[in-house]
C-alpha positions, 0 to 999 in steps of 0.5 A, spaced: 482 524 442 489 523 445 490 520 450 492 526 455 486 530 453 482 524 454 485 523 462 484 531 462 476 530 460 476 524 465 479 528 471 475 534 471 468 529 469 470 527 476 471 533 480 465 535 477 461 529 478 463 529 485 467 523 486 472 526 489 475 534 490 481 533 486 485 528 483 492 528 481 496 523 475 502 522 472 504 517 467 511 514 464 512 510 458 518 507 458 521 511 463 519 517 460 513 521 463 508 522 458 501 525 462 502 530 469 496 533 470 490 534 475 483 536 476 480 540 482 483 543 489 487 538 494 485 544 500 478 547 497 483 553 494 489 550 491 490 545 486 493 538 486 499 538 483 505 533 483 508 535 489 503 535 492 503 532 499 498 527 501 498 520 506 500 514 502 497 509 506 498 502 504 502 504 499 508 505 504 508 497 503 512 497 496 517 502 498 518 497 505 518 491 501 523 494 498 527 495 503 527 489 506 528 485 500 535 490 500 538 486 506 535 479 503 540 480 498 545 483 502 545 476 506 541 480 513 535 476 513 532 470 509 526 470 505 524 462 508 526 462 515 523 463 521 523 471 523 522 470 530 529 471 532 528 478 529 520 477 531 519 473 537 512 475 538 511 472 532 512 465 535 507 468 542 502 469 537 494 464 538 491 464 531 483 466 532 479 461 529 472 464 531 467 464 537 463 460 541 457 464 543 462 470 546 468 465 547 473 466 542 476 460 540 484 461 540 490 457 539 497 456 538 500 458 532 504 452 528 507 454 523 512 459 524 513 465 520 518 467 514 519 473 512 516 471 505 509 470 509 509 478 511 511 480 504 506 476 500 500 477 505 500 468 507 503 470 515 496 470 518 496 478 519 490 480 518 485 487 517 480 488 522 476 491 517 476 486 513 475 481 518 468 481 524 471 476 528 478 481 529 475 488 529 470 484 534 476 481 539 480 487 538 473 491 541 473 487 546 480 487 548 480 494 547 487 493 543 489 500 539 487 501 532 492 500 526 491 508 526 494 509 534 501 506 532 502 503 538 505 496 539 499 493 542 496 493 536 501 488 533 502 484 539 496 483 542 492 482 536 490 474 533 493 473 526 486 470 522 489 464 519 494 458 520 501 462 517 501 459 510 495 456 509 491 462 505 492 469 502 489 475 506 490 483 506 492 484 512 498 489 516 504 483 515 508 489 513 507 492 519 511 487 522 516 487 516 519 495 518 519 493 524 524 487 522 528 492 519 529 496 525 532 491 529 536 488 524 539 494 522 539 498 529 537 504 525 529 507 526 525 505 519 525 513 517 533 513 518 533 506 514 528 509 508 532 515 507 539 512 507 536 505 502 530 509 498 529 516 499 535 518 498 538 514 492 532 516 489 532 523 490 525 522 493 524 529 497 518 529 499 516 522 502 517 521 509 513 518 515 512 526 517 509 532 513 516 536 510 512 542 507 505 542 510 504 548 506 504 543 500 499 538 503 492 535 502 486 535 505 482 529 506 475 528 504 470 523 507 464 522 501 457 522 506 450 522 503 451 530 504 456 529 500 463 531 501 466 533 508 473 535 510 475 530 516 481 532 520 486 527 519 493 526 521 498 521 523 500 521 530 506 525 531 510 521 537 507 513 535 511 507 539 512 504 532 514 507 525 508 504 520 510 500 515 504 497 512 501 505 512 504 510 515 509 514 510 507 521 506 509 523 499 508 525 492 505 524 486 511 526 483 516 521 488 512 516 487 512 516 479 520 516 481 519 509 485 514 506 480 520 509 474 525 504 479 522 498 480 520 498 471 527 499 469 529 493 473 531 495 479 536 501 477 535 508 476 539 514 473 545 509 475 543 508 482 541 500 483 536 498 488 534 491 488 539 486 483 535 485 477 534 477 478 531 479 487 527 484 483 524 479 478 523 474 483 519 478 488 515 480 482 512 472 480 506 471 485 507 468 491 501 467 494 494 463 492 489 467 487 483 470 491 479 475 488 474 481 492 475 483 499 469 484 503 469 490 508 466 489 515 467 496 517 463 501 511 467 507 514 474 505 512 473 501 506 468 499 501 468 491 498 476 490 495 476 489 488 481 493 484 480 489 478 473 485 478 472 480 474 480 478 474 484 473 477 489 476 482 495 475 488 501 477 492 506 478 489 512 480 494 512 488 492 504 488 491 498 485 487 498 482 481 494 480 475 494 473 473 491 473 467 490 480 462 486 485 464 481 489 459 485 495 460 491 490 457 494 490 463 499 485 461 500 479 466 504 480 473 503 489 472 505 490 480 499 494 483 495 497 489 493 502 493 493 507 500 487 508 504 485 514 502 484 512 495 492 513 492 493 508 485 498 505 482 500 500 476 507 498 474 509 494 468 515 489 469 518 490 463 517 498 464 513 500 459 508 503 463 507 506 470 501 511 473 498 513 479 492 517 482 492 520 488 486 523 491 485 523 499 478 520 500 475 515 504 472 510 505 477 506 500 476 503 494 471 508 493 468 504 486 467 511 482 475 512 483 476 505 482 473 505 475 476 513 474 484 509 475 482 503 470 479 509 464 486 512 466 490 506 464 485 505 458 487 511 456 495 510 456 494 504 453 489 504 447 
């Protein structure tokens, strides 16, 4: 069986196992595309297609990262000094070590934060979903949820940890697009379009629908099965969210996955030097293994490879040791909340996602349903 018709077989297997209501993958080999299909509805009646219009989530923080490590290179920031001339809440911020009984035990921070930090996910950030001491002060202090998007939800919440002491997934890039606003005096829409977007012909991604005709629907999986969740970003927040708040397309991702493979350049359009690319691309954090949730709704336990040592790179996870799908060594990887997926080789030779629009994240049937895919390319 080729490797097509197994991806056909794997994705219609899991429309009718119930795992999600539609699925759609693309796959490039050496920068050339080699599977673009799907299985199922994305609104109940409509496929998926490759333009179909879905919340990227945290895979927002690739394409941010990008940008960032644009003005690294054109010499508007550095990667190692402190940002809190561009950030200076940063320096205000108290580390939150845990509690007495009812007390929180809060402290200044003292390490400050670098650019690099936010990127590689060691600047103390965290997710209240993955940390009950956080979604237990954030409660208590009624501060805004990541989803609000506004600023309180940065500027009031404790980081977790000692900047540069430990790795945790956390909302880092957050505070990265918000950098990039005030280094460059533009909003983050207008910075992405003009540095990413439109370099690349990335039609369809923004931090608004562009065609709601083309969207779609968001299941949540419950023990009655799946339901439609009405979802949607606000339409006025107070920031633009650079952890999570872009939409996007199969199709356009592929496209910024094809960049980053082919060493930074595609269709004669340069992004990222070769060598920033290829630096960005080496771990920059400890090692860490599974992330277990604390807010079942949101996400199951974090472990995209189980069983494989991984870490932050400044573009996303990597691998530190070969995968059994033969994922090589340092493949740039993540995810959105809603249960996008993506790998890039750093030599090119491969790059996939999945996209589906299911919560929680990290939802273990979809997690294998994305492995099996990338068996199949590479077997």
């Amino acid at each position: 069986m080729t490797s097509a018709k197994t991806i056909d077989r794997l994705l219609a297997k899991a429309v009718d196992d119930g795992v999600g209501a539609g699925f759609y993958t693309m796959v490039a080999r050496r920068g050339g595309l080699v599977y673009s299909g799907g299985a199922g509805t994305r609104d109940g009646t409509s496929p998926w297609r490759e333009d179909t219009i879905a919340w990227l989530a945290s895979m927002t923080k690739s394409i941010v990262a990008v940008a960032a490590l644009q003005l690294v290179e054109h010499g508007a920031v550095e990667l190692d000094a402190p940002i809190v001339d561009v950030l200076p809440e940063l320096a205000t911020l108290q580390v939150l070590e845990g509690y007495d009984g009812e007390v929180p035990r809060l402290r200044p921070v003292r390490t400050q934060v670098t650019l690099r930090m936010l990127l590689s996910h060691t600047s103390g950030a965290g997710y209240s979903f993955l940390s009950a001491d956080l979604a237990r002060y954030q409660q208590k202090n009624r501060i805004p949820t990541n989803l609000e998007l506004k600023l309180a939800s940065l500027v009031d919440t404790p980081l977790v940890y000692e900047p540069g002491t430990t790795t945790m997934y956390g909302n880092g890039l957050e505070w990265v697009g918000l950098a990039i606003t005030r280094i460059t005096g533009r909003d983050l829409a207008t910075h992405l379009q003009e540095a990413v977007f439109d370099p690349l012909r990335m039609t369809d991604t923004a931090f608004g629908i562009v065609d709601r005709s083309r969207m779609a629907t968001v299941h949540a999986k419950t023990p009655n099965g799946l339901t439609a969740l009405p979802f949607e970003l606000p339409s006025a927040p107070e920031f633009l969210s650079g952890g999570g708040g872009l939409y996007g397309t199969p199709r356009d991702y592929l496209t910024f996955l094809r960049m980053l493979g082919a060493g930074g350049i595609l269709n004669g359009v340069r992004l990222l030097d070769s060598e920033m690319l290829t630096a960005a691309q080496q771990s920059h954090s400890m090692v860490f293994g599974r992330a277990a949730s604390v807010n079942p709704t949101t996400s199951h336990d974090i472990d995209l490879l189980p069983g494989t040592s991984v870490s932050w790179s400044l573009l996303g996870m990597r691998n530190e040791e070969r995968t059994p799908q033969d994922r090589p060594v340092g493949t740039v990887a993540w995810a959105g909340g809603a249960n996008c997926y993506y790998w890039v080789d750093t030599d090119g030779a491969t790059a996939g996602v999945l996209f589906t629009q299911l919560v929680p994240f990290a939802d273990p049937d979809v997690v294998r349903l994305f492995a099996d895919i990338e068996q199949a390319i590479r077997t």
